[in-house]
gemmi code that builds the backbone of each chain (N, CA, C; Angstrom):
import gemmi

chains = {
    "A": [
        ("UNK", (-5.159, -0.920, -8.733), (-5.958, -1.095, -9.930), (-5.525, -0.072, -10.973)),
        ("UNK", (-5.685, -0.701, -11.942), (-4.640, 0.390, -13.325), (-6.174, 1.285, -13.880)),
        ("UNK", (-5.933, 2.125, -14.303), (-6.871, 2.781, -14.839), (-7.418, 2.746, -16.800)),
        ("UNK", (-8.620, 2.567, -16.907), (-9.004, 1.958, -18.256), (-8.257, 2.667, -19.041)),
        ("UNK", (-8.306, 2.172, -20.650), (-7.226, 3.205, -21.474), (-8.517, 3.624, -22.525)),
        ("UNK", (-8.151, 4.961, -22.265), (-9.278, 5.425, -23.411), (-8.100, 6.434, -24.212)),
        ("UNK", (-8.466, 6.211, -25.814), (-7.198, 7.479, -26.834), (-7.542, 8.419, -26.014)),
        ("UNK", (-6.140, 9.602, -26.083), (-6.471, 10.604, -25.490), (-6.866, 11.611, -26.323)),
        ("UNK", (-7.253, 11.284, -27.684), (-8.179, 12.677, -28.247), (-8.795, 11.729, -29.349)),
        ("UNK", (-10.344, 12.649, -29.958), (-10.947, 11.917, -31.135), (-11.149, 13.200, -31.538)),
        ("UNK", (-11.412, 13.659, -32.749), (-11.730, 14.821, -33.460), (-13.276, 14.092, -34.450)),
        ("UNK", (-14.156, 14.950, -34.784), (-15.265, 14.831, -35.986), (-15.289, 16.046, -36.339)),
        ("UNK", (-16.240, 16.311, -37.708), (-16.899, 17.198, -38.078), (-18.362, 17.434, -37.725)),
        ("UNK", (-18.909, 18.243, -37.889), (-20.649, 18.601, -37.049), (-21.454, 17.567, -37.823)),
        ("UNK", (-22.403, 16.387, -37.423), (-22.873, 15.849, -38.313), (-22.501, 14.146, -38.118)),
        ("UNK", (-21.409, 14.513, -37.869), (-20.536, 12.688, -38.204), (-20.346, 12.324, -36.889)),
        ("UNK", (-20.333, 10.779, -36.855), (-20.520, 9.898, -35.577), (-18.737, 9.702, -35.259)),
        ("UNK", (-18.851, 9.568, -34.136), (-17.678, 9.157, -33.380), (-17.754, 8.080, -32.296)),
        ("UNK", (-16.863, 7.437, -32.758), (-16.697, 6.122, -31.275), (-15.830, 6.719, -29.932)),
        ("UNK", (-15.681, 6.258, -28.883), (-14.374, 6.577, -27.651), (-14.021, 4.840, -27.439)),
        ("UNK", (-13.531, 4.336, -27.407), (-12.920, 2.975, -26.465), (-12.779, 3.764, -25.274)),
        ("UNK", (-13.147, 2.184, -24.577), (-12.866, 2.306, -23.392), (-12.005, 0.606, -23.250)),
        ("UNK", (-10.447, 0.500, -23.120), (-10.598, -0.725, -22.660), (-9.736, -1.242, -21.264)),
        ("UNK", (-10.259, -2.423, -20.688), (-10.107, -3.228, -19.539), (-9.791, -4.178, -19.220)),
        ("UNK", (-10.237, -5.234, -18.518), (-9.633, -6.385, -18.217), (-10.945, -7.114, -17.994)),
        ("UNK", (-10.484, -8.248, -17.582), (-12.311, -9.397, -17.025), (-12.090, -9.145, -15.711)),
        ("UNK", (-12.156, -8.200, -15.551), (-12.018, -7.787, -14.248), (-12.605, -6.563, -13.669)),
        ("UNK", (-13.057, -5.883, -14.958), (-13.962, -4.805, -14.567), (-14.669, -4.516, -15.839)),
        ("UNK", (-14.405, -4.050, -17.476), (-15.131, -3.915, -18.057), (-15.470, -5.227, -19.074)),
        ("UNK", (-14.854, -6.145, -19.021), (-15.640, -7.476, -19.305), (-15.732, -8.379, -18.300)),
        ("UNK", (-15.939, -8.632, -17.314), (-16.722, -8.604, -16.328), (-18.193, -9.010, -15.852)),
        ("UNK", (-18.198, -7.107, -15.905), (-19.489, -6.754, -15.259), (-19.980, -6.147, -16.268)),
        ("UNK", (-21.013, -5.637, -16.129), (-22.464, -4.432, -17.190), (-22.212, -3.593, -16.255)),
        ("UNK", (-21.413, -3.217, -15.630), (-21.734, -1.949, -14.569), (-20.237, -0.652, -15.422)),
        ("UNK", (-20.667, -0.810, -16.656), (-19.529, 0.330, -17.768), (-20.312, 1.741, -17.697)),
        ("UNK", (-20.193, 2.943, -17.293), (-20.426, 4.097, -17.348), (-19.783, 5.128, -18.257)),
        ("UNK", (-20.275, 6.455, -18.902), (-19.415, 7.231, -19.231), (-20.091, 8.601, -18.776)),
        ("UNK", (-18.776, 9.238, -19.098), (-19.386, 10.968, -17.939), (-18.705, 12.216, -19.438)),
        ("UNK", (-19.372, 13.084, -19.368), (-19.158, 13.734, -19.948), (-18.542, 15.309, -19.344)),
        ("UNK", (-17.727, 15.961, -19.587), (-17.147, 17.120, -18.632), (-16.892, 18.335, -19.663)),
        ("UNK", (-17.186, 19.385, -18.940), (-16.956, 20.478, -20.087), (-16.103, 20.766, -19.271)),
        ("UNK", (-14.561, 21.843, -19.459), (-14.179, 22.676, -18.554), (-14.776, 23.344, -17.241)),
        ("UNK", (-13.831, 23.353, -16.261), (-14.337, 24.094, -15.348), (-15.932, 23.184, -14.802)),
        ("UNK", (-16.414, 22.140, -15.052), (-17.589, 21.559, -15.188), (-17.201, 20.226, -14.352)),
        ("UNK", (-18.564, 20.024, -13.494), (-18.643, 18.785, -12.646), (-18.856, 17.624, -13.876)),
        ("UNK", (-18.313, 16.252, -13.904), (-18.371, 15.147, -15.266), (-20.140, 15.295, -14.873)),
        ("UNK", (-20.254, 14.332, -16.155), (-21.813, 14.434, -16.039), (-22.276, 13.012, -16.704)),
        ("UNK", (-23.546, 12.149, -15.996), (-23.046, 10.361, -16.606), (-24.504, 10.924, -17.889)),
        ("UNK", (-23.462, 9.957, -18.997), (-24.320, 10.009, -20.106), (-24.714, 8.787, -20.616)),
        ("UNK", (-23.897, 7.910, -20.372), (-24.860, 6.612, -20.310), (-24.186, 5.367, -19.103)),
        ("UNK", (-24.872, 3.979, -18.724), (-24.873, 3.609, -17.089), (-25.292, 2.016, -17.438)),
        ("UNK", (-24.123, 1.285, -17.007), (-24.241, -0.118, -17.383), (-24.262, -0.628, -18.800)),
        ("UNK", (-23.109, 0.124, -19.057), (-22.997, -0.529, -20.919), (-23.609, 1.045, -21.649)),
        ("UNK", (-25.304, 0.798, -21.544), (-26.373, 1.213, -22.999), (-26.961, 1.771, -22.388)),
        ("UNK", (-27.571, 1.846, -20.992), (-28.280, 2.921, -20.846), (-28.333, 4.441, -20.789)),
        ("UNK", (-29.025, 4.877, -21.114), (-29.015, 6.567, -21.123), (-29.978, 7.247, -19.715)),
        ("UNK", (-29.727, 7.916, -18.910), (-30.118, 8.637, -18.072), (-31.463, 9.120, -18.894)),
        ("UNK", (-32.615, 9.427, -17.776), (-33.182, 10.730, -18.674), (-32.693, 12.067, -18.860)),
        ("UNK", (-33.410, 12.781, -20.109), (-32.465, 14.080, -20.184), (-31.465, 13.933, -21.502)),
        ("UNK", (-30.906, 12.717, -21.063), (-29.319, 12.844, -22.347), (-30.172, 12.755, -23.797)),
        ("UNK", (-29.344, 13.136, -24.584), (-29.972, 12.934, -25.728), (-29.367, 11.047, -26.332)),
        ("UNK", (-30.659, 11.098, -26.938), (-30.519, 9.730, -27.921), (-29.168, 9.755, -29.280)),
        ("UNK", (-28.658, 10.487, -29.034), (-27.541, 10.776, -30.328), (-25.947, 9.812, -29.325)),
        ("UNK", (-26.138, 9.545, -28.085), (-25.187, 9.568, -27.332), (-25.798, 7.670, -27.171)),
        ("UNK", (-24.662, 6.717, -27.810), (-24.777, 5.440, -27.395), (-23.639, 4.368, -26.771)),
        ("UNK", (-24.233, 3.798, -25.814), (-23.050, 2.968, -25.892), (-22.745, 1.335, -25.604)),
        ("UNK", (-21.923, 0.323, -25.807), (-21.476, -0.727, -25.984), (-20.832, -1.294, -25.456)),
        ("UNK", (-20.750, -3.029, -25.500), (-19.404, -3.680, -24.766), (-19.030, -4.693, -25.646)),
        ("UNK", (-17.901, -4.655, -25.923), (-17.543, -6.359, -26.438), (-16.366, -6.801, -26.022)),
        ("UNK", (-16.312, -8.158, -25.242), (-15.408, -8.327, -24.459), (-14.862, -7.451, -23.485)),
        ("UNK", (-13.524, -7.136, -23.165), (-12.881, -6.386, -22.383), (-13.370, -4.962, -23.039)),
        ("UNK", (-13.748, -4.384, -23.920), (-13.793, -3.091, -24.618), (-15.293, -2.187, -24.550)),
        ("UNK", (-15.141, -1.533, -24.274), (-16.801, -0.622, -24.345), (-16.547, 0.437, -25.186)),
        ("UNK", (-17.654, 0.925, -25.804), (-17.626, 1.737, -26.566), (-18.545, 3.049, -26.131)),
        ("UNK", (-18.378, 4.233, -26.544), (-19.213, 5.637, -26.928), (-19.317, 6.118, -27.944)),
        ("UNK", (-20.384, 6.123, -28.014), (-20.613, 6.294, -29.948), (-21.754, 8.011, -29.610)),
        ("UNK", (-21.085, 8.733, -30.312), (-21.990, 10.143, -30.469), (-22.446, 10.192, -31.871)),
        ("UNK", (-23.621, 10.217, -32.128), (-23.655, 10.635, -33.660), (-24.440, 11.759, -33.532)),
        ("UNK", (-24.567, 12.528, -34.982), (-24.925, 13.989, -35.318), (-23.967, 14.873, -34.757)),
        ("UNK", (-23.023, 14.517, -34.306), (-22.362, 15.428, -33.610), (-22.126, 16.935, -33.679)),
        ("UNK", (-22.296, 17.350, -32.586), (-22.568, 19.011, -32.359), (-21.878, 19.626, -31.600)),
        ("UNK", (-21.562, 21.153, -31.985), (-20.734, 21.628, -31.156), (-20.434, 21.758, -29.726)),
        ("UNK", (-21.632, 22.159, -29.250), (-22.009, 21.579, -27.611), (-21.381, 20.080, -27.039)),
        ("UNK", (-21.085, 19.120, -28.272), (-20.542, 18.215, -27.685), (-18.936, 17.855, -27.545)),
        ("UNK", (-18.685, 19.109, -27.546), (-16.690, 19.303, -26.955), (-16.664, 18.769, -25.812)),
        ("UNK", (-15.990, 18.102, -25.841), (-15.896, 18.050, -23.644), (-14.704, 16.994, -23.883)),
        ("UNK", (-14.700, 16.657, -22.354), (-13.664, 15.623, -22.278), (-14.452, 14.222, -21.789)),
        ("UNK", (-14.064, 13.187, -21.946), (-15.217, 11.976, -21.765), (-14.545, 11.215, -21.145)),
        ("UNK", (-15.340, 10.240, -20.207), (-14.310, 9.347, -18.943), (-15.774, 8.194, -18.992)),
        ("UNK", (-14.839, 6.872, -19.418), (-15.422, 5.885, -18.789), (-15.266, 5.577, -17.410)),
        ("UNK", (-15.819, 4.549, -16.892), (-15.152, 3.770, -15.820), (-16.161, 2.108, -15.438)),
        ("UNK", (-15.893, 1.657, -14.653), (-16.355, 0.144, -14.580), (-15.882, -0.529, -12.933)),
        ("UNK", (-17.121, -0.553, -12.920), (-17.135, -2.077, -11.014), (-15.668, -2.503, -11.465)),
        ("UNK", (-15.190, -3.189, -10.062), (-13.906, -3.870, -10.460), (-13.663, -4.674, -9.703)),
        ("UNK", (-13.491, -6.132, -9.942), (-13.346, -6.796, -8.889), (-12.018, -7.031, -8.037)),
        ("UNK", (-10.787, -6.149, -8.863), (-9.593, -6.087, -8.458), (-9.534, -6.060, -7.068)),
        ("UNK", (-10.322, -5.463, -5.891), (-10.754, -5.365, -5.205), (-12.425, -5.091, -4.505)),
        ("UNK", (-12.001, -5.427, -3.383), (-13.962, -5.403, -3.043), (-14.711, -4.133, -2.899)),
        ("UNK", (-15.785, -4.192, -3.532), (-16.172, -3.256, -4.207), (-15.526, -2.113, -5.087)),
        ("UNK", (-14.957, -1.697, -6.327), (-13.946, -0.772, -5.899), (-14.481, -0.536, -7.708)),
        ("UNK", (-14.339, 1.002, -7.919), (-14.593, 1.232, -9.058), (-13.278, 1.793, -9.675)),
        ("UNK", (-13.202, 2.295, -10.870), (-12.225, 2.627, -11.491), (-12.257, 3.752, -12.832)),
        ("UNK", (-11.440, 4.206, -13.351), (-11.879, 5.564, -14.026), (-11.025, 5.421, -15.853)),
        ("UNK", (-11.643, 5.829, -16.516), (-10.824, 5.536, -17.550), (-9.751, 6.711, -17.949)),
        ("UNK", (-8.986, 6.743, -19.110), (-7.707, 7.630, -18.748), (-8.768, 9.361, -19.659)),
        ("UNK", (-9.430, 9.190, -19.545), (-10.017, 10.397, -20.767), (-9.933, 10.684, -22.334)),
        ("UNK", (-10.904, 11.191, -22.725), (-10.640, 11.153, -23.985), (-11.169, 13.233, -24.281)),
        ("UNK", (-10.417, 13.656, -25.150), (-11.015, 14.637, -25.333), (-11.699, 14.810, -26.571)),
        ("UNK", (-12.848, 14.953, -26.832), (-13.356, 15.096, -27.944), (-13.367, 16.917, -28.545)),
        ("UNK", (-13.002, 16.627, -29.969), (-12.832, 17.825, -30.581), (-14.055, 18.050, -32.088)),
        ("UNK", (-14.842, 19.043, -32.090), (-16.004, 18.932, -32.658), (-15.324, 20.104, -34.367)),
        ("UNK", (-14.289, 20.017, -35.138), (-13.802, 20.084, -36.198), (-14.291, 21.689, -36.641)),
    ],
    "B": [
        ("UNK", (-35.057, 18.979, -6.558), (-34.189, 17.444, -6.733), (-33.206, 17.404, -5.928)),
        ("UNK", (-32.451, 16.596, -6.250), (-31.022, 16.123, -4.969), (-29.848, 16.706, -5.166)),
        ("UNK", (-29.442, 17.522, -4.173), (-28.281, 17.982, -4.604), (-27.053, 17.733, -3.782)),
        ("UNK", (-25.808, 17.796, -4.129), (-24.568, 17.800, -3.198), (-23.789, 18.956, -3.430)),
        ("UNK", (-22.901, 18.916, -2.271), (-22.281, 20.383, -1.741), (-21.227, 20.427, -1.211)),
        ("UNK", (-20.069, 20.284, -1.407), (-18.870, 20.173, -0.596), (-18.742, 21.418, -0.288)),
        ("UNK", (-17.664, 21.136, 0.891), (-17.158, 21.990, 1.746), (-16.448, 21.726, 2.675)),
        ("UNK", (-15.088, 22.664, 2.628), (-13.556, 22.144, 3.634), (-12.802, 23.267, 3.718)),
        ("UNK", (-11.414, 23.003, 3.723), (-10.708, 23.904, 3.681), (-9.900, 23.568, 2.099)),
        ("UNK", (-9.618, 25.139, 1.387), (-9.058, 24.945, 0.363), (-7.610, 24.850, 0.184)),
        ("UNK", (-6.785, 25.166, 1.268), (-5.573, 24.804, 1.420), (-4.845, 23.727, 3.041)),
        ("UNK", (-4.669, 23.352, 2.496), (-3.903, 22.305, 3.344), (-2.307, 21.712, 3.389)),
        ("UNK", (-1.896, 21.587, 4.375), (-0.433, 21.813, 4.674), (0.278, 20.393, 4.400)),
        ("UNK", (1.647, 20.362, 3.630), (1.854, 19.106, 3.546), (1.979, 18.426, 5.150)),
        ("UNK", (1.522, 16.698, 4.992), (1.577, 16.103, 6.102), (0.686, 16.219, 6.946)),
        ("UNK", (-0.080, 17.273, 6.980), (-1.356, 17.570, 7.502), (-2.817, 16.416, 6.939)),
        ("UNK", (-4.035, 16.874, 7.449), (-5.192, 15.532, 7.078), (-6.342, 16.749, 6.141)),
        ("UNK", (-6.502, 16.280, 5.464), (-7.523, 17.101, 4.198), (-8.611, 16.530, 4.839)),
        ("UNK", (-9.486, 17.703, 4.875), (-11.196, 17.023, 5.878), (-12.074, 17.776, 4.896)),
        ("UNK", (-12.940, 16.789, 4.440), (-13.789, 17.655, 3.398), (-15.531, 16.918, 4.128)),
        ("UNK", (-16.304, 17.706, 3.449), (-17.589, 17.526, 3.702), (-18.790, 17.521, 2.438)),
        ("UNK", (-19.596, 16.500, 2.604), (-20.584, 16.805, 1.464), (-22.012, 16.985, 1.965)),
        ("UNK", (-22.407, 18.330, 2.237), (-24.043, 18.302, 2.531), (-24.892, 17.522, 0.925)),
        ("UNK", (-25.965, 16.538, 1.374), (-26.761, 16.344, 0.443), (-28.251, 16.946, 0.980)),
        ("UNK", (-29.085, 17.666, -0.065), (-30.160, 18.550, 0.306), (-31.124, 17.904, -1.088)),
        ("UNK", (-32.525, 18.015, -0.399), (-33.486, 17.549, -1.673), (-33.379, 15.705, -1.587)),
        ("UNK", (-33.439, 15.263, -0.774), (-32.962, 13.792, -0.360), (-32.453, 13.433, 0.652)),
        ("UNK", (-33.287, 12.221, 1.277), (-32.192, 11.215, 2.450), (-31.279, 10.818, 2.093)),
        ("UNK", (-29.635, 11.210, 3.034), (-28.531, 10.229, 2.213), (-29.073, 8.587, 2.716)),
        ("UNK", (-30.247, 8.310, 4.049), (-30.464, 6.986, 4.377), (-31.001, 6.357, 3.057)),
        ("UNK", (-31.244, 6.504, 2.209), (-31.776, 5.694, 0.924), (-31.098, 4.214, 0.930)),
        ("UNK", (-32.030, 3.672, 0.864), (-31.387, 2.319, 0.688), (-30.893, 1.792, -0.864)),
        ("UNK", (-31.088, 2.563, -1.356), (-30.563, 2.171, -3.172), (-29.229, 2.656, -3.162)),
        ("UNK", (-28.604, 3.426, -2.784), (-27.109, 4.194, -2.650), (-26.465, 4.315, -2.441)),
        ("UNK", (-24.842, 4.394, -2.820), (-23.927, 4.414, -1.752), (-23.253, 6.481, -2.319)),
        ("UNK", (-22.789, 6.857, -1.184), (-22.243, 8.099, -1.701), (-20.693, 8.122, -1.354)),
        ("UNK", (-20.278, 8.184, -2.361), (-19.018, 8.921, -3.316), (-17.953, 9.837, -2.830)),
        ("UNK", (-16.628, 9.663, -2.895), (-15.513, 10.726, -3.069), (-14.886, 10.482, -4.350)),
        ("UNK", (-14.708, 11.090, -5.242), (-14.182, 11.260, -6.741), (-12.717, 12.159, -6.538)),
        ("UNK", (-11.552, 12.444, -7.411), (-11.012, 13.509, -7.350), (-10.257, 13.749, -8.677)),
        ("UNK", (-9.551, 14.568, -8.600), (-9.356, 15.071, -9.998), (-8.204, 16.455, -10.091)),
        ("UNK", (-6.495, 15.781, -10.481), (-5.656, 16.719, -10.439), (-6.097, 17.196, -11.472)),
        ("UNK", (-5.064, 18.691, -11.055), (-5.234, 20.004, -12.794), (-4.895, 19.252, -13.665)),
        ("UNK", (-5.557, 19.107, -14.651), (-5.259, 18.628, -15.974), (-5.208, 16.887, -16.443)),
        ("UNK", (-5.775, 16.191, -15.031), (-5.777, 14.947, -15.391), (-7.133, 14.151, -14.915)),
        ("UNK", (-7.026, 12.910, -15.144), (-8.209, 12.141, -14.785), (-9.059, 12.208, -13.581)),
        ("UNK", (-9.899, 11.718, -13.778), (-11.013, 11.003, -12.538), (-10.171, 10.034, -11.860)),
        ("UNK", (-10.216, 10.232, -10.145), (-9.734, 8.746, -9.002), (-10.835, 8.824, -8.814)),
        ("UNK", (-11.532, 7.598, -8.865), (-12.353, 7.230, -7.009), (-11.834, 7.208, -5.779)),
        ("UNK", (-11.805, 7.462, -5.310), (-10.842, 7.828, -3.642), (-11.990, 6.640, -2.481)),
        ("UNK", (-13.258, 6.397, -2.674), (-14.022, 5.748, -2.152), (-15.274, 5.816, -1.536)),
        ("UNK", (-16.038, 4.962, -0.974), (-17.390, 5.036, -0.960), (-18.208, 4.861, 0.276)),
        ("UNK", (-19.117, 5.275, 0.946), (-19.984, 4.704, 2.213), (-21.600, 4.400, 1.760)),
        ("UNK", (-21.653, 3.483, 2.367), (-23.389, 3.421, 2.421), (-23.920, 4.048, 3.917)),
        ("UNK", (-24.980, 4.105, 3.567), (-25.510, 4.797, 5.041), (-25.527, 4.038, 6.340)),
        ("UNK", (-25.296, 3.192, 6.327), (-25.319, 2.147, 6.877), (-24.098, 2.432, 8.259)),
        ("UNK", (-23.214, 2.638, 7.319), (-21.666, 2.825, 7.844), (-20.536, 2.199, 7.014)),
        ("UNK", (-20.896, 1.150, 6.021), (-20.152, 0.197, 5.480), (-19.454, 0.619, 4.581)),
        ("UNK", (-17.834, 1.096, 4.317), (-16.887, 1.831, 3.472), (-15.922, 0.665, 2.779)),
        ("UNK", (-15.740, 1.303, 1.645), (-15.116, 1.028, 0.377), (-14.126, 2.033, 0.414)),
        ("UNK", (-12.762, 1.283, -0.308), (-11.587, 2.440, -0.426), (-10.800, 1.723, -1.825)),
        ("UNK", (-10.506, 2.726, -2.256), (-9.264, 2.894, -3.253), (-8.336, 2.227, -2.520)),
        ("UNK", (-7.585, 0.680, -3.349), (-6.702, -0.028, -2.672), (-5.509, 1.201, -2.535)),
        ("UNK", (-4.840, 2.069, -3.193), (-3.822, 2.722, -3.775), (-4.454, 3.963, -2.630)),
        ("UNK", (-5.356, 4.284, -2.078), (-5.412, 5.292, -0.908), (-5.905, 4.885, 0.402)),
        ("UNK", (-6.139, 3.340, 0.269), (-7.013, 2.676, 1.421), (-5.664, 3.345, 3.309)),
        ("UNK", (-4.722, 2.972, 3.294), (-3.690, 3.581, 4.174), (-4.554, 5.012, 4.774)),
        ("UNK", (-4.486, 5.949, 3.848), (-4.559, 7.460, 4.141), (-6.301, 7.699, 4.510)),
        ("UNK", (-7.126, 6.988, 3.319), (-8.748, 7.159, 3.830), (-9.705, 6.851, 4.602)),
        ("UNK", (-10.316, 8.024, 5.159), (-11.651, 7.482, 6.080), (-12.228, 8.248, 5.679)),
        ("UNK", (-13.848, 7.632, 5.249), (-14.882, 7.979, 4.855), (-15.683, 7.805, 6.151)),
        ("UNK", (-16.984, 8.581, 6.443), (-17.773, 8.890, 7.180), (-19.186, 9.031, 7.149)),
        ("UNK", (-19.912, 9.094, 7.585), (-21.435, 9.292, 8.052), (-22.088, 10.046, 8.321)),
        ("UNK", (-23.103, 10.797, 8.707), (-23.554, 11.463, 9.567), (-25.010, 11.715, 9.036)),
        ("UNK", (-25.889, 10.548, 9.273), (-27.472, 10.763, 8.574), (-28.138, 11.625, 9.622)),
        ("UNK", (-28.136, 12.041, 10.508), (-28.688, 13.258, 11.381), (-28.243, 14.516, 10.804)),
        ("UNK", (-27.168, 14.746, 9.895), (-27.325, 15.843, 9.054), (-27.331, 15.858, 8.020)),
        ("UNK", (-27.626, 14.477, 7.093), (-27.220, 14.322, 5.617), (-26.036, 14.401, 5.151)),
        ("UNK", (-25.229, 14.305, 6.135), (-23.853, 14.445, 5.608), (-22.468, 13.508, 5.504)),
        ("UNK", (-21.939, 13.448, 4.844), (-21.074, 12.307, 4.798), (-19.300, 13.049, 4.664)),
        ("UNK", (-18.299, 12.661, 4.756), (-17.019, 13.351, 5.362), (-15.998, 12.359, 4.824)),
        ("UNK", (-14.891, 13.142, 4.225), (-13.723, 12.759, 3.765), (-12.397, 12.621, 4.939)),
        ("UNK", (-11.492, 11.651, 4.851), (-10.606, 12.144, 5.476), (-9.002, 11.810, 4.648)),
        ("UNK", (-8.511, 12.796, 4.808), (-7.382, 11.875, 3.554), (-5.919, 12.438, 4.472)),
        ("UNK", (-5.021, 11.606, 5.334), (-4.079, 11.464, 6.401), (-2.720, 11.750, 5.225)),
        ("UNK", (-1.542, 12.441, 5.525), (-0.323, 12.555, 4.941), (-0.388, 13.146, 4.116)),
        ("UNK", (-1.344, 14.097, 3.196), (-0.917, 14.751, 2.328), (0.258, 15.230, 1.850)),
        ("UNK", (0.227, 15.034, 0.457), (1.691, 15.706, -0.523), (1.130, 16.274, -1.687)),
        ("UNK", (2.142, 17.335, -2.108), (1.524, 17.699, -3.123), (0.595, 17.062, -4.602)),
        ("UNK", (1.146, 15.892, -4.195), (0.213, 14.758, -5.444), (-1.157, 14.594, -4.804)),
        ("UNK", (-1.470, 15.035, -3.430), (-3.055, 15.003, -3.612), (-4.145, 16.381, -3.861)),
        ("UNK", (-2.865, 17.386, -4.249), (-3.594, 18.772, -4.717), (-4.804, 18.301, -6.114)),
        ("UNK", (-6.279, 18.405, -5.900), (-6.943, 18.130, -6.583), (-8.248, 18.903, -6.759)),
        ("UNK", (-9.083, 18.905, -7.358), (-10.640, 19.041, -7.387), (-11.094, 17.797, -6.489)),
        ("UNK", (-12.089, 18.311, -5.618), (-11.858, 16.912, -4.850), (-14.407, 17.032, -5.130)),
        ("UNK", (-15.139, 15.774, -6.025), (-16.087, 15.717, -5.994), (-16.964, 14.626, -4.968)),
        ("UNK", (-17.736, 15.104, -4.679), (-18.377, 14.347, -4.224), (-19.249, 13.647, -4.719)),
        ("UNK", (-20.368, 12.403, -4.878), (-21.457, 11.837, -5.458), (-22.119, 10.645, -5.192)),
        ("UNK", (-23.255, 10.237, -5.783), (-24.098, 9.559, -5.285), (-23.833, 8.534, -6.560)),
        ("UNK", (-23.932, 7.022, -5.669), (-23.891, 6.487, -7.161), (-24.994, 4.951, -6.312)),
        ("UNK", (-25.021, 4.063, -7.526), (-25.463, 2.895, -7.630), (-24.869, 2.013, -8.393)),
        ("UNK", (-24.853, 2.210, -9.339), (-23.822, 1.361, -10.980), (-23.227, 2.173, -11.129)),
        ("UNK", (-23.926, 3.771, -11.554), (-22.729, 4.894, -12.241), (-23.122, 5.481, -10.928)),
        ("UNK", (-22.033, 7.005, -10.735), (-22.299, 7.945, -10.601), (-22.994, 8.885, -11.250)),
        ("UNK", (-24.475, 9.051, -10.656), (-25.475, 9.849, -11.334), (-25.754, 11.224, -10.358)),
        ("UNK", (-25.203, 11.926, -9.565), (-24.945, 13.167, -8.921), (-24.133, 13.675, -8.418)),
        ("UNK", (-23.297, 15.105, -8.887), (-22.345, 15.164, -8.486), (-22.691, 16.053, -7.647)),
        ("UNK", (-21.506, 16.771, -6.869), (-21.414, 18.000, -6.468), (-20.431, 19.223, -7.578)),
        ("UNK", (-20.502, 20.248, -7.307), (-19.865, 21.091, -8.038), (-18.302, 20.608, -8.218)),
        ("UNK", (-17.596, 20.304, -7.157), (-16.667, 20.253, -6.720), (-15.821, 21.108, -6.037)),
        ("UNK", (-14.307, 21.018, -5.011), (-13.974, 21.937, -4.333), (-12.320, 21.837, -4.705)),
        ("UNK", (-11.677, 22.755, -4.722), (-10.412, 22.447, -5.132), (-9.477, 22.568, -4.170)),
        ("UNK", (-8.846, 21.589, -3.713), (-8.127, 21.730, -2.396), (-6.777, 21.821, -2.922)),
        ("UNK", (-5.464, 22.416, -2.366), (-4.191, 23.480, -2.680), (-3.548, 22.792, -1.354)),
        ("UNK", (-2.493, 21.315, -1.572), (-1.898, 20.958, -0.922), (-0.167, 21.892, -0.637)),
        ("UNK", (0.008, 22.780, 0.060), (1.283, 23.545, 0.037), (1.697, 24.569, 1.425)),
        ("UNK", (2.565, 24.424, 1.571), (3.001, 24.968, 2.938), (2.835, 26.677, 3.080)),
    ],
}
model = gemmi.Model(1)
for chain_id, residues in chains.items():
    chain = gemmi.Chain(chain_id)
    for i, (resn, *xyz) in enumerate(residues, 1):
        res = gemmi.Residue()
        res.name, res.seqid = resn, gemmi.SeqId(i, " ")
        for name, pos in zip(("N", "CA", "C"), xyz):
            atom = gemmi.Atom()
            atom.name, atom.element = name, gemmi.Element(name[0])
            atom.pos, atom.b_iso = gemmi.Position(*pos), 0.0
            res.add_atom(atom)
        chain.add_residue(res)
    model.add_chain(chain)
structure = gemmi.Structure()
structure.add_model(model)
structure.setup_entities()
């Protein structure tokens, strides 16, 4: 199973919204609703910030959203804040095999 | 709340078997909503799933590591066990553990295992 392609960097300024792609195949992120993203600081265990497309964990903040259309999912941060440097990883169910999940390539976000 | 905990050895010999361990504390791993997790993660690059067990016994593998992996059990101690056969230096990693359902929603810290003679 190939791993999702996410750019490998997005930059904003404090304030302004940012998207991440995440994209796939009909085979895992158009598909299924089972699209995740994790958030990782250095040195830091990832951490899921939102779970099946749109949902948000409790805890995360509401500034952190996300999407699917077709093969493609999205992460959308707005207000963006310095705290929100990290590196970001989708991933998605896959039916490439049974049961079997998959990881996207990372994105690093840079807060300007 | 629920936590996870790896623990192994941090160096391992090429060709040798990487044996890792995840205590979960603050929770039954028997939950029937769950399956728990091996994640990993070279210096400087992405997330693998390496693969998955339910409590049950019933395992999931990474087609691309299915050969080398056995995942494990052990609900009399909450604990569940990695096994990864042939190591080479391409499996020197952060190696996490976690609990998932749709996403992975708990990790462990992680442990960094040093594949080298």
């Amino acid at each position: 199973q190939s791993a999702l392609t996410q750019p490998a960097s997005v930059s904003g300024s404090p304030g302004q919204s940012i998207t991440i792609s995440c994209t796939g195949t009909s085979s895992d992120v158009g598909g299924y609703n089972y699209v995740s993203w994790y958030q990782q600081h250095p040195g830091k265990a990832p951490k899921l910030m939102i779970y099946e497309v749109s949902n948000r964990p409790s805890g995360v903040s509401n500034r952190f959203s996300g999407s699917k259309s077709g093969n493609t999912a999205s992460l959308t941060i707005s207000g963006l804040q310095a705290e929100d440097e990290a590196d970001y990883y989708c991933s998605s169910y896959t039916s490439s095999s049974t049961f079997s999940y998959v990881f996207g390539t990372g994105t690093k976000v840079t807060v300007l | 709340q629920l936590q996870l905990q790896e623990s192994g050895p941090g160096l391992v010999k090429p060709s040798e078997t990487l044996s890792l361990t995840c205590t979960v504390s603050g929770g039954s791993i028997s939950s029937s909503s769950y399956y728990w997790g091996w994640i990993r993660q070279p210096p400087g690059k992405g997330l693998e799933w390496i693969g998955s067990i339910y409590y049950s016994g019933s395992t999931y593998y990474n087609p691309s590591l299915k050969s080398r992996v056995t995942i494990s059990v052990d609900t009399s101690k909450n604990q569940f066990s990695l096994k990864l056969s042939s190591v080479t230096a391409a499996d020197t990693a952060v190696y996490y553990c976690a609990r998932h359902a749709s996403a992975f929603d708990i990790w462990g810290q992680g442990t960094m295992v040093t594949v080298s003679s």
